[in-house]
C-alpha positions as a Python dict, from the first residue, in 0.01 Angstrom:
ca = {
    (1, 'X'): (0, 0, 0),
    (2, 'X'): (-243, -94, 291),
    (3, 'X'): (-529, 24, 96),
    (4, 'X'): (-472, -156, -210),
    (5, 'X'): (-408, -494, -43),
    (6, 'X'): (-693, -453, 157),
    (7, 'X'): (-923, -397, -141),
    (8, 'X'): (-788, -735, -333),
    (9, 'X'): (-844, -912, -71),
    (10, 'X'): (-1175, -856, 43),
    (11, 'X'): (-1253, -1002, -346),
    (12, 'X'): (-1125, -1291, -202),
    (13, 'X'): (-1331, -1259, 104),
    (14, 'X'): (-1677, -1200, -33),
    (15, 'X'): (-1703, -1580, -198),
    (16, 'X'): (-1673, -1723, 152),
    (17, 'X'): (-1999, -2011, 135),
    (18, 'X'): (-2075, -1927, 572),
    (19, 'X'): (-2066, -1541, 517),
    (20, 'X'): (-2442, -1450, 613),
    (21, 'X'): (-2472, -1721, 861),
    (22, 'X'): (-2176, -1554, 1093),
    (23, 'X'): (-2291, -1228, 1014),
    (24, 'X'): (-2622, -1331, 1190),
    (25, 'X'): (-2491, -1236, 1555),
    (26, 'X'): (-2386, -863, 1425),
    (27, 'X'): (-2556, -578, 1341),
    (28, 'X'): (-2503, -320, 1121),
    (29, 'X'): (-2483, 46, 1290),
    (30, 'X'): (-2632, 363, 1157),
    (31, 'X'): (-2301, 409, 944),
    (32, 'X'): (-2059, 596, 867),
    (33, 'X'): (-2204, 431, 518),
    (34, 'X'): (-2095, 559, 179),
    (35, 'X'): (-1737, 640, 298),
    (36, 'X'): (-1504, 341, 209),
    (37, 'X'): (-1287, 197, 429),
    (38, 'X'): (-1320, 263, 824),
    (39, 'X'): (-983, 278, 940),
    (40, 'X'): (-963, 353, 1276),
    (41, 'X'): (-1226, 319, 1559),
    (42, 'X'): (-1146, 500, 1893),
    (43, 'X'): (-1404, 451, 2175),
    (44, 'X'): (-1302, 736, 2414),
    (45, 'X'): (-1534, 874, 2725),
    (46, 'X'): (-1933, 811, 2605),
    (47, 'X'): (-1818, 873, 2231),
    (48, 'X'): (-1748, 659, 1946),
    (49, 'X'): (-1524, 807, 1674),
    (50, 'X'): (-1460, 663, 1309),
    (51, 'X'): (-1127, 761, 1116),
    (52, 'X'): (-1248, 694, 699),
    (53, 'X'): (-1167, 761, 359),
    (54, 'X'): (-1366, 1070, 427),
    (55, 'X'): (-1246, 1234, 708),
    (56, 'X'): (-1404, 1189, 1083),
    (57, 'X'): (-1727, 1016, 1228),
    (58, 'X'): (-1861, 1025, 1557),
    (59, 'X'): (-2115, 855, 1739),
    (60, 'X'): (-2284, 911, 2131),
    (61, 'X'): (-2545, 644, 2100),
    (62, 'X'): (-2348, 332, 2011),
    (63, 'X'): (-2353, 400, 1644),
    (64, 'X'): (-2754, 383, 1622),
    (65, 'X'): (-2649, 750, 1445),
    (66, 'X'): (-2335, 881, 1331),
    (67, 'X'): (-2249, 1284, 1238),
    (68, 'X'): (-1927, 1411, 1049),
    (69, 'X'): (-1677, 1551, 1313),
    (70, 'X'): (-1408, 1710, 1069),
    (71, 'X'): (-1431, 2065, 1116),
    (72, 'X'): (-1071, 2215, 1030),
    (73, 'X'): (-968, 1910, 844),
    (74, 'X'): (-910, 1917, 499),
    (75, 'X'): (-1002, 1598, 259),
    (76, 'X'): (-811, 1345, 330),
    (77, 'X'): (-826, 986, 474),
    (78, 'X'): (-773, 912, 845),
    (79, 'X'): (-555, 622, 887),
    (80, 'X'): (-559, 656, 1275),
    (81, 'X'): (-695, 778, 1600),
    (82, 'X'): (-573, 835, 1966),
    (83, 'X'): (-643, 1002, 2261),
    (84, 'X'): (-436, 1143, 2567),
    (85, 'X'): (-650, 1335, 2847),
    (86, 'X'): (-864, 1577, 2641),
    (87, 'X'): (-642, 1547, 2341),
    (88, 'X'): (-788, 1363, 2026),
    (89, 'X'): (-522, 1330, 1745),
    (90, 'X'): (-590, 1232, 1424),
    (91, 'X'): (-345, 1037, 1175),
    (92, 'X'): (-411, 1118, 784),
    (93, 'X'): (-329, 1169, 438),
    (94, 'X'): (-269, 1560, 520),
    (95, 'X'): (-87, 1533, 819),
    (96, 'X'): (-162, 1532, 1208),
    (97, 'X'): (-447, 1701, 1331),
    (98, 'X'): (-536, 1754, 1689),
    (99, 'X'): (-888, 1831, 1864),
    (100, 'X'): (-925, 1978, 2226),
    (101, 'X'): (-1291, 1952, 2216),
    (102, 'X'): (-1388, 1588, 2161),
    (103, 'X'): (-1373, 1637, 1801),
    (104, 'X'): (-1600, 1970, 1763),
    (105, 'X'): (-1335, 2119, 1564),
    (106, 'X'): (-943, 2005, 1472),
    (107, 'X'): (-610, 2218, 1408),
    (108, 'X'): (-340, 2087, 1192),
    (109, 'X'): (32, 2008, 1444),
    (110, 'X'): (245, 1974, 1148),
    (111, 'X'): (557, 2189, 1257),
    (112, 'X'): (868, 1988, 1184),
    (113, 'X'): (680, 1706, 1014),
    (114, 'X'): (836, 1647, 683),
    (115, 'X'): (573, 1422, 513),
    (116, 'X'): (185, 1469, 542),
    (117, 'X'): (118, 1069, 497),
    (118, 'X'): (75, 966, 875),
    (119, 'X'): (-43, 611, 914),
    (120, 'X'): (-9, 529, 1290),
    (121, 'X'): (-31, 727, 1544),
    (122, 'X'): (18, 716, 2014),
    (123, 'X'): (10, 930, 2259),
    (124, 'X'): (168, 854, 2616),
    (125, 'X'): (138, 1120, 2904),
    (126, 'X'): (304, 1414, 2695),
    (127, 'X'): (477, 1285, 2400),
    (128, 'X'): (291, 1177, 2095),
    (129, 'X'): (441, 920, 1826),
    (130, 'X'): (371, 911, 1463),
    (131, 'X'): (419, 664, 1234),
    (132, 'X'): (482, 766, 882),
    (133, 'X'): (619, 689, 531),
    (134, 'X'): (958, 795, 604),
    (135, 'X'): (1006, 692, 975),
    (136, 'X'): (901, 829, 1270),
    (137, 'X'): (829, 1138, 1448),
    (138, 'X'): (847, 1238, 1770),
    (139, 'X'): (675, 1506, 1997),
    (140, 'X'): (767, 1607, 2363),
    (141, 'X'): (439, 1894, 2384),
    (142, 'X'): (190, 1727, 2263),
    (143, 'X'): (220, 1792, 1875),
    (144, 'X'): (345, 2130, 1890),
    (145, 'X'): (635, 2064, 1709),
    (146, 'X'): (777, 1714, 1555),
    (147, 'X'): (1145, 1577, 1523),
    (148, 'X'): (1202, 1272, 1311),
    (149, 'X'): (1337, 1022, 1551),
    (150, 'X'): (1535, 739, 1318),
    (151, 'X'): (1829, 681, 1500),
    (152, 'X'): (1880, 276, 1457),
    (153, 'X'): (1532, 255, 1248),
    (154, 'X'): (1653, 429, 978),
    (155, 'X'): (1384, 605, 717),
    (156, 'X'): (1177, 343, 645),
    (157, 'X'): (760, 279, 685),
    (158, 'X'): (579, 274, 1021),
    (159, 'X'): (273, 115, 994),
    (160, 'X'): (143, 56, 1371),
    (161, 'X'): (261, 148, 1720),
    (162, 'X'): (171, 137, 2058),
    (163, 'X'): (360, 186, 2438),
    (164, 'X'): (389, -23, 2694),
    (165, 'X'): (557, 62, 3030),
    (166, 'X'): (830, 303, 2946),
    (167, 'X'): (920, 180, 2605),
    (168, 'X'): (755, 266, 2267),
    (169, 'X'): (711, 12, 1970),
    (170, 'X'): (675, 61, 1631),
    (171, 'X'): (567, -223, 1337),
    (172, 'X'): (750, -144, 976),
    (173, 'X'): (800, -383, 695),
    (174, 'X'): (1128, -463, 859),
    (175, 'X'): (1002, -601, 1182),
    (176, 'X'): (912, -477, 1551),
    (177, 'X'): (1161, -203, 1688),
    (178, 'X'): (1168, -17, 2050),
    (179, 'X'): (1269, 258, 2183),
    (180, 'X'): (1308, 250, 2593),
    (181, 'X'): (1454, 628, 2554),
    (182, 'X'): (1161, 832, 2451),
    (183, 'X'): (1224, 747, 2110),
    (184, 'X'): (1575, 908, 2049),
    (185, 'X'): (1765, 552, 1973),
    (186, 'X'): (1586, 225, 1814),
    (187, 'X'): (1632, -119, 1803),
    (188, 'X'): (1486, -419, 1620),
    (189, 'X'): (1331, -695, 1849),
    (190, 'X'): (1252, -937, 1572),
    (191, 'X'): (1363, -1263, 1655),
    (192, 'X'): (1136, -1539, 1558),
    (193, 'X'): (871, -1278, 1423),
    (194, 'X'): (835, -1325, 1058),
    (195, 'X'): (457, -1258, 830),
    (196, 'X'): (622, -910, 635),
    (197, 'X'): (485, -584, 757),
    (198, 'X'): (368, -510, 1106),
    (199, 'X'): (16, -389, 1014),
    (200, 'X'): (-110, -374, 1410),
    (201, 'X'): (30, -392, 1705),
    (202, 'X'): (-111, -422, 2099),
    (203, 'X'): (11, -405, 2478),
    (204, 'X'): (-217, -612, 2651),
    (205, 'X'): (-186, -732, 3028),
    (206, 'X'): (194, -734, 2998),
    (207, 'X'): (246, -888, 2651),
    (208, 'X'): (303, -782, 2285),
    (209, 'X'): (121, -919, 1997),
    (210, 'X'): (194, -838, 1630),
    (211, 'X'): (-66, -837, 1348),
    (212, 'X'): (133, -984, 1028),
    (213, 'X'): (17, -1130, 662),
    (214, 'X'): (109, -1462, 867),
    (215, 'X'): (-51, -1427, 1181),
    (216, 'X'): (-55, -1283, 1535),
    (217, 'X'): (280, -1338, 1674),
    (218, 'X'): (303, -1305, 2082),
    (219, 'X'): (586, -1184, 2318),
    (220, 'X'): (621, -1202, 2645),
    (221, 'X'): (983, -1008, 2739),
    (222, 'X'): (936, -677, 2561),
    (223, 'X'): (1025, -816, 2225),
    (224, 'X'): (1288, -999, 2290),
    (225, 'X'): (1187, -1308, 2112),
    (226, 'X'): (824, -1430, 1984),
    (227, 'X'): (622, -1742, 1910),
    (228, 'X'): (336, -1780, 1647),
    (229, 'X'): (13, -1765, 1807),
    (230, 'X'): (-257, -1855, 1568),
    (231, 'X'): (-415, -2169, 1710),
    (232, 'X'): (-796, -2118, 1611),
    (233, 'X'): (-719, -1863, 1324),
    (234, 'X'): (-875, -1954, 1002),
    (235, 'X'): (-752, -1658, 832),
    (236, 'X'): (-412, -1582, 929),
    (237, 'X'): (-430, -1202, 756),
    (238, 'X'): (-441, -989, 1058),
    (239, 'X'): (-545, -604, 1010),
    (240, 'X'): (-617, -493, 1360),
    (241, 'X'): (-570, -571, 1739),
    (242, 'X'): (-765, -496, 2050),
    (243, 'X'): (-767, -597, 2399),
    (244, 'X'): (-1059, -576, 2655),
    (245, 'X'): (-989, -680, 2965),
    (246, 'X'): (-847, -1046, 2980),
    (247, 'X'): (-940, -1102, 2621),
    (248, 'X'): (-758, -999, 2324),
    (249, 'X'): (-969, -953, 1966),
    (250, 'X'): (-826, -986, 1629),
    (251, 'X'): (-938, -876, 1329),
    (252, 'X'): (-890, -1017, 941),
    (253, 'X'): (-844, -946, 545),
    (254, 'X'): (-1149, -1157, 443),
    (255, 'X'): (-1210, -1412, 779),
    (256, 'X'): (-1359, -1140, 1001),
    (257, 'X'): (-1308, -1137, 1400),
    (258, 'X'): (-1152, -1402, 1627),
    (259, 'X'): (-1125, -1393, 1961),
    (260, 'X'): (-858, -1515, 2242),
    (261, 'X'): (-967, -1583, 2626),
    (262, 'X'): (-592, -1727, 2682),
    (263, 'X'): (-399, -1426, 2615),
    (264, 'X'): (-319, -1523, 2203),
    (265, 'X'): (-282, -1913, 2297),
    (266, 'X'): (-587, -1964, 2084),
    (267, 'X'): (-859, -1825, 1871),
    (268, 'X'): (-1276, -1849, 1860),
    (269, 'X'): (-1426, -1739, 1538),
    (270, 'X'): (-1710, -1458, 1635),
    (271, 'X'): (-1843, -1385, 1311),
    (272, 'X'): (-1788, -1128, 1005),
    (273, 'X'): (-1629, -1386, 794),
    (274, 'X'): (-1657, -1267, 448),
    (275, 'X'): (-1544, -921, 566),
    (276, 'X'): (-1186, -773, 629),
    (277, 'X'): (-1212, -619, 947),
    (278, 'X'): (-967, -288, 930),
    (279, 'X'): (-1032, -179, 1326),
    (280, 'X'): (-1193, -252, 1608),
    (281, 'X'): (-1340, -49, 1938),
    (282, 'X'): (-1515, -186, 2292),
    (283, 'X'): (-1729, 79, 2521),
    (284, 'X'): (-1825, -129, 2809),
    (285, 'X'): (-2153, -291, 2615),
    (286, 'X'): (-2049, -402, 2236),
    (287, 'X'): (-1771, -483, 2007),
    (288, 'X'): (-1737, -257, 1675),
    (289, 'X'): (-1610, -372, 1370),
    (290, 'X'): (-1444, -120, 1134),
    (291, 'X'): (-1501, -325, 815),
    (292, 'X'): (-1335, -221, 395),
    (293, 'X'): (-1678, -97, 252),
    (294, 'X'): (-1964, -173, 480),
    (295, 'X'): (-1969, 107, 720),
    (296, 'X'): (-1927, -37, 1138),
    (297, 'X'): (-2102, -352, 1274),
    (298, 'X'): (-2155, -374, 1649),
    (299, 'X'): (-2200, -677, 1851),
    (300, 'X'): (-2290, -741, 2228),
    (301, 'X'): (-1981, -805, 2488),
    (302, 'X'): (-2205, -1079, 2640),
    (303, 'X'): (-2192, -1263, 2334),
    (304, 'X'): (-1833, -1247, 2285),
    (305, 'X'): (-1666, -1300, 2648),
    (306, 'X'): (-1861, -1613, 2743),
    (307, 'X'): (-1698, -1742, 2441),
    (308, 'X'): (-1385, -1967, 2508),
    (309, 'X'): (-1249, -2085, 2832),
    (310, 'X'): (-1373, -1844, 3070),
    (311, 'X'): (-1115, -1707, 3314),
    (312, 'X'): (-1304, -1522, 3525),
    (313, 'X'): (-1396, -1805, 3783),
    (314, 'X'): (-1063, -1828, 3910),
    (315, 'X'): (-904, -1635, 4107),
    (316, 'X'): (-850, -1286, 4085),
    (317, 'X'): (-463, -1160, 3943),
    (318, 'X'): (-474, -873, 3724),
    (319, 'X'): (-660, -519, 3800),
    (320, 'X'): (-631, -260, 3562),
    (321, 'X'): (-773, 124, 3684),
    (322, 'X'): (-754, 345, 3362),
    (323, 'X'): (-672, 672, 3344),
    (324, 'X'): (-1043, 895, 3407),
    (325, 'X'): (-1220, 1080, 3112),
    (326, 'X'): (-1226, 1348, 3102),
    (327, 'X'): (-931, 1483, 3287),
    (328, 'X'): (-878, 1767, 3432),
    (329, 'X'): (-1233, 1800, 3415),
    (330, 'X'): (-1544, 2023, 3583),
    (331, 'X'): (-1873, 1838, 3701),
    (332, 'X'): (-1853, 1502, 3567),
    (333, 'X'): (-1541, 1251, 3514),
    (334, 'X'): (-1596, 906, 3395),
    (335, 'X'): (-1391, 613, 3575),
    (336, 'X'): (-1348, 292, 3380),
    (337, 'X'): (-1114, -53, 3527),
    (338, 'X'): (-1109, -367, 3459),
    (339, 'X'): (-1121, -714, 3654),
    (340, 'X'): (-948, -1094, 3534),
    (341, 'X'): (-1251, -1256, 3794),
    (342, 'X'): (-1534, -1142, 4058),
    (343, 'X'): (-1385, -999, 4376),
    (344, 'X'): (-1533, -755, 4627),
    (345, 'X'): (-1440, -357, 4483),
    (346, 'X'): (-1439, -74, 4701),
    (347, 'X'): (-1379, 267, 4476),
    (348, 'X'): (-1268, 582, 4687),
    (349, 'X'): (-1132, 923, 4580),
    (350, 'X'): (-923, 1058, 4828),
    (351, 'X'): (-760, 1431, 4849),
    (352, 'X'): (-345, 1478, 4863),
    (353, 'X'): (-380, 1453, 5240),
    (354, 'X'): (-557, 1122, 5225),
    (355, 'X'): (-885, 1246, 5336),
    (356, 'X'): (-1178, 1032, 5208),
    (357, 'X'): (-1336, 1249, 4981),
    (358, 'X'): (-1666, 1028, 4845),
    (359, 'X'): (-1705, 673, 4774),
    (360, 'X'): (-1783, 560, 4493),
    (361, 'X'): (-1883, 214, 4523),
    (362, 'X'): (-1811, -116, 4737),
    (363, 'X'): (-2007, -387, 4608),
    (364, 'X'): (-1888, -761, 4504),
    (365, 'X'): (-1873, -743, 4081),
    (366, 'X'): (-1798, -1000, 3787),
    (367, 'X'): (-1464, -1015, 3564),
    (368, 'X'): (-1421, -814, 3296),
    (369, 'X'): (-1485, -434, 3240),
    (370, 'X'): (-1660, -185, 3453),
    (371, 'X'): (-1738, 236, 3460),
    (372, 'X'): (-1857, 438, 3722),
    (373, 'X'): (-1932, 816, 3636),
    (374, 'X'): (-1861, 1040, 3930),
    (375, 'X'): (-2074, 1378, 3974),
    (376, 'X'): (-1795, 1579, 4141),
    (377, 'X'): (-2016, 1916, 4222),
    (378, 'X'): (-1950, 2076, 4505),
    (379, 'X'): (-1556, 1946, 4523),
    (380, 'X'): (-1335, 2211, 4526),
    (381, 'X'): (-1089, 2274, 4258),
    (382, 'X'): (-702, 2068, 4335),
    (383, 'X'): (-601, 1743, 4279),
    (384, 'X'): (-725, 1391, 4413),
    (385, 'X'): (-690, 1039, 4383),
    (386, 'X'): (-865, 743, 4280),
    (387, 'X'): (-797, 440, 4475),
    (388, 'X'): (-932, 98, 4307),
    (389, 'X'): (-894, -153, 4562),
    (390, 'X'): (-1020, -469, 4418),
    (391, 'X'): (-934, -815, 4630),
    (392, 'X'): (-562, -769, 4748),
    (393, 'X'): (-467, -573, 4464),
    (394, 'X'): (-481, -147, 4442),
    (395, 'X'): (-455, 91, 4196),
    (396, 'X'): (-447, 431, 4154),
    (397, 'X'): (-537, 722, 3942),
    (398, 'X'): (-419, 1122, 3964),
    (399, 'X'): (-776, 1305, 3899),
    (400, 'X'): (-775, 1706, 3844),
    (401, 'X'): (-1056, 1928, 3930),
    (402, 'X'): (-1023, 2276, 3752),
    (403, 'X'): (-1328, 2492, 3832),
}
């Protein structure tokens, strides 16, 4: 159903008068070209990945050059991508697939799925949720095996998901439901949130935004009621969500990419009108644009965050230390946080007896997102910590060394 819609509308899109003017601040990338529609962008440790209509793309020099990654996988389309620690699942036509060595070669997790068409798909610590045709499907080992999970959902579509805190969400074509139990018992959160199917959906900074034929919709109390947030949006068809650092991107069916420096208050076009713009990725140093037929566009972070009010002179609120990649790892880990403003950062590892271990930097940096990779050679085998301290705020990571 996606699919189809997606292909009338970028008809529509294409007669837009100001299409090659806003396309003059993005780049086209070395591909994926010739594969249809791009899906699902994942930008995970120094790799890019591409989910298509023709299996799996990846990219390790910010999509100057792209090479197939779908060893194992039979042809199909790959309506998603996510990652958990040195798992990469993949979300397709043929079922769920799963990769343990970024993407070199994939295995099909299918036992106790009933249906192969998989459109959305999260992972969170050890359970993995997928979103499917007839519901959705639940997995406490990391794909081994699958249970349909429909108590209070019922058996219908799941078209996006994503986690936040302890609870899991799903979008269907009945509305926003969560799970706060692992995903044994649903409920619908849906009050005020209208637009038809749920086609993306995003935990940013605290809040919930929806993706809907009418909009972005925003909530700030887990669901429990939301407001239209579309201020700025000139095409109100949202396809995709992403957040990077304070700012939140959105992507269109025909009016390419807005972004929000207000968290969803209100919108800045950025270019790519003309184009529906299926998915979307950050690595540190661009924006990528999954587009319906012209392969992935990238465009520089500088351009895009100045854009907007800019939050990052005030003070500092929010820090946010993500989980290292990869992880358990041997030799080399890469540490990636973000900042809402400039503050002075110190970055230390410690050991589980609090021993200072190395650190990593302490230096005064701007707002917005950072990565430091750490050579660990020489550290012994256990487990450590990562200790972000950033202004008055801390956070703190659980790194594994396994020699």
């Amino acid at each position: 159903m996606k699919k189809f819609l997606l292909s009338a509308l970028f008809i529509v899109g294409v007669l837009c008068n100001c299409h090659d003017c806003l396309l003059a601040q993005w780049k086209v990338t070395g591909g994926p070209m010739n594969v249809g529609l791009i899906n699902s962008l994942l930008s995970y440790g120094s790799t890019l990945y591409a989910g298509t209509t023709s299996d799996i793309f990846a990219s390790v020099d910010g999509g100057t050059t792209w090479a197939p990654r779908d060893s194992g996988i039979s042809s199909s389309v790959v309506y998603a991508l996510s990652a958990n620690g040195t798992n990469l699942f993949a979300a397709t036509s043929a079922g769920i697939y799963l990769s343990t060595n970024n993407a070199a070669t994939w295995s099909p997790i299918d036992s106790g799925l009933t249906t192969r068409l998989v459109w959305s798909i999260a992972a969170k610590d050890s359970c993995v949720f997928a979103g499917t045709s007839i519901g959705v499907f639940r997995s406490s080992n990391n794909g081994t095996k699958w249970t349909l999970s429909d108590s209070g959902l019922g058996k219908i579509p799941v078209w996006s998901l994503t986690t936040k805190d302890s609870c899991v969400f799903v979008g269907t074509s009945a509305g926003v439901f969560i799970s706060s139990n692992g995903g044994a018992v649903w409920a619908s959160v849906d009050s005020g949130l209208a637009g038809g199917v749920i086609l993306a959906l995003l935990s940013s900074s605290g809040d919930l935004f929806a993706g809907t034929a009418s909009g972005v919709f925003l909530s700030t109390n887990n669901g429990a009621s939301w407001i239209q947030s579309d201020s700025g949006l000139t095409n109100t068809f949202v396809l995709s969500l992403m957040s990077y650092g304070q700012y939140v991107f959105c992507g269109t069916a025909g009016g390419g990419v807005f972004v929000s420096s207000d968290a969803g208050r209100t919108w800045n076009a950025v270019g790519m009108s003309g184009n529906s713009i299926l998915s979307l990725a950050a690595d540190g140093t661009a924006l990528y644009a999954g587009t319906d037929g012209t392969g992935v566009w990238r465009r520089p972070l500088t351009e895009l965050v100045t854009l907007g009010p800019n939050l990052t002179t005030g003070p500092l609120t929010r820090i946010n230390l993500r989980q290292n990649f990869p992880n358990p790892f041997n030799g080399s880990t890469l540490i990636e946080y973000d900042l809402d403003a400039s503050t002075d950062v110190v970055l230390i590892v410690y050991d589980v007896l609090g021993r200072k271990v190395r650190k990593l930097l302490s230096e005064r940096q701007a707002g917005g997102a950072h990565r430091v990779l750490w050579d660990a050679s020489g550290i012994p085998s256990g487990v450590y910590f990562c200790c972000l301290q950033a202004g008055s705020l801390t956070d703190t990571k659980k790194l594994v060394i396994l020699r």
